[in-house]
N, C-alpha and C positions, 0 to 999 in steps of 0.2 A: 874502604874507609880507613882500612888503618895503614895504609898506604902515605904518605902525605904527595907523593906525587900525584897526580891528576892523572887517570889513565884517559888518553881522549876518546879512542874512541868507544869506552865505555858511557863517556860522558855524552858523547854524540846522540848516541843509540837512545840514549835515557833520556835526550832533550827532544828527541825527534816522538817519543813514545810519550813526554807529557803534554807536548803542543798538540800532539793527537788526544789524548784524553781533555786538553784543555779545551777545544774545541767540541770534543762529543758533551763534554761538561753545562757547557752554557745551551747548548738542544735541549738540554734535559732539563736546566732553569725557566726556560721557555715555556718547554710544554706543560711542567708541572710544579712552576711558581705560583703562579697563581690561581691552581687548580689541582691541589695534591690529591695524590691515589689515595681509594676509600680507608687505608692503615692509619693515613696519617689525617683525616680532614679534621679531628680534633686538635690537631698540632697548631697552637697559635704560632710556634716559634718557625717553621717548617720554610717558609721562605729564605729567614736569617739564616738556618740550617746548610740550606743551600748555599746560600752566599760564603758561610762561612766557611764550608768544603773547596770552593770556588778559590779561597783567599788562600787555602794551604796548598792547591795544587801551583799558585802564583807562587808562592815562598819556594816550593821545590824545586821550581823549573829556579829563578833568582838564583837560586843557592848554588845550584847546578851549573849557572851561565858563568858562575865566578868562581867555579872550582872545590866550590864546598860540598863534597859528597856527604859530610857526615849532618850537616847542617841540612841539608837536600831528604836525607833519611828521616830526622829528628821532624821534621815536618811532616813527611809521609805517615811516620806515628801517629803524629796530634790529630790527623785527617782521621785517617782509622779510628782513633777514638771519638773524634765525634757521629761515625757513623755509628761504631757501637752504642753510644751514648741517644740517638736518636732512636734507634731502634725500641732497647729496652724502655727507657721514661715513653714508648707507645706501647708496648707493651709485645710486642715482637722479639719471638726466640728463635738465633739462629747459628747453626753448627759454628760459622765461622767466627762471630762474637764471643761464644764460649772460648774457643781453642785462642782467642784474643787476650783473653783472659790469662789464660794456662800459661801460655808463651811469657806474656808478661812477666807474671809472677813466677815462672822458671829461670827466666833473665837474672834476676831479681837474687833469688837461691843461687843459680850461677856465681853470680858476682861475693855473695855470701862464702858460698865453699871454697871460692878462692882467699878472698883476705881472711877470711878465720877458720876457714878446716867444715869441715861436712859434718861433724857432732854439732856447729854452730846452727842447722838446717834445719834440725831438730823440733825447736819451737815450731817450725811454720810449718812442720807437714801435716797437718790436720786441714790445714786450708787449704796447703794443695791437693791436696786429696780429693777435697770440693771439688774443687776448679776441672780434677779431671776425670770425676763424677759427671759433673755440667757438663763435660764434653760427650761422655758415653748417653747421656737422657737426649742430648739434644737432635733434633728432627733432623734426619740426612739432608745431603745439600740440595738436590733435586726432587723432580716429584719421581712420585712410587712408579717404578718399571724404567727408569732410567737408568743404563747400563754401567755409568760412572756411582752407583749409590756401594757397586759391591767391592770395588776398587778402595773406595773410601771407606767402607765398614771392614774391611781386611788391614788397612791400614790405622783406625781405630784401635781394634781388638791389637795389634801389634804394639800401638800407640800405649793401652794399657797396660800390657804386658812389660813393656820398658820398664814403665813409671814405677810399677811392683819392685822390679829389680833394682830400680834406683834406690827405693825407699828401706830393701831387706841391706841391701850394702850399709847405707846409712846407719841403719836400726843393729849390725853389727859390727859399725864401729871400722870400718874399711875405706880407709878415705882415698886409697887408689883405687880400688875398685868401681867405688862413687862416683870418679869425677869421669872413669869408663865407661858407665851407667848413664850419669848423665847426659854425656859428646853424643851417644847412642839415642839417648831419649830424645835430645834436642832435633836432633835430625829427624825422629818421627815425625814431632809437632810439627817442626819448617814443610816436613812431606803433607803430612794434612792440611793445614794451614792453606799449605798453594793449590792441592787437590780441592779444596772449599771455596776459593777464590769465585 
């Protein structure tokens, strides 16, 4: 994305991978548009839900066919959040929502510690801390005895430990250290994050 050339056949790859999901997408409109699984049968909105996941995988692929990776991404986001956003107003908690969360709002400090310094970060670490609280409570990705749960609780406990180190750099005033801390944390989240997927 920060490329401004088009690498194609990244782009290839990634139109071939959403025509594939776009298609396993509308199965799934089908089988449970008008007949949502027992989570969601109080969902009056849960059809629109669909449709509306439906419309961002269209924006991706669009963005994509014309070269716009970072427009193509920005989309892929909005999507993400409306499944987090479905979820939770059902009342469903799930590892990968949280760590949706955390990423977010790391991004977020990211861009923070760059234009004003890592002392700027300050205010908001209480809410990140939350955020990566919610990650440690939240239910592993699979069911119990699933050999990918230890994988990801290893990556977790790592995943915290980062976050620690970020926050002691910070809290001492280390703003190389921090944004060391950070590149490190980040790459945890991105590992979990796709490990949750």
């Amino acid at each position: 994305m920060k490329d401004p050339q088009t690498d194609k056949i990244k782009q290839e790859t990634g139109l071939v991978l959403l025509r594939n999901a776009r298609k396993q997408w509308r199965t799934v409109q089908e089988k449970w548009g008008n007949n949502p699984p027992p989570e969601y049968t109080s969902d009056v909105s849960f059809r629109m839900r669909l449709q509306d996941f439906s419309n961002a995988l269209e924006d991706m692929e669009k963005a994509l066919v014309s070269g716009d990776a970072h427009r193509s991404f920005t989309a892929c986001g909005s999507g993400c959040a409306l499944f987090v956003t479905m979820h939770e107003e059902n009342g469903l908690t799930y590892a990968l929502d949280a760590l949706f969360h955390l990423r977010k709002s790391m991004k977020t400090a990211g861009a923070v510690m760059k234009a004003r310094g890592s002392e700027h970060v300050r205010l908001i670490l209480p809410d990140l801390m939350q955020l990566r609280d919610a990650v440690l409570l939240a239910p592993l990705p699979w069911p119990a005895g699933d050999e990918r749960n230890k994988s990801y609780d290893e990556t977790i406990r790592q995943l915290s430990r980062a976050f620690d180190e970020w926050i002691l750099s910070i809290t001492s005033q280390t703003s190389a250290e921090a944004e060391t801390h950070y590149a490190r944390l980040m790459d945890m989240i991105n590992k979990a994050y796709g490990m949750a997927l």
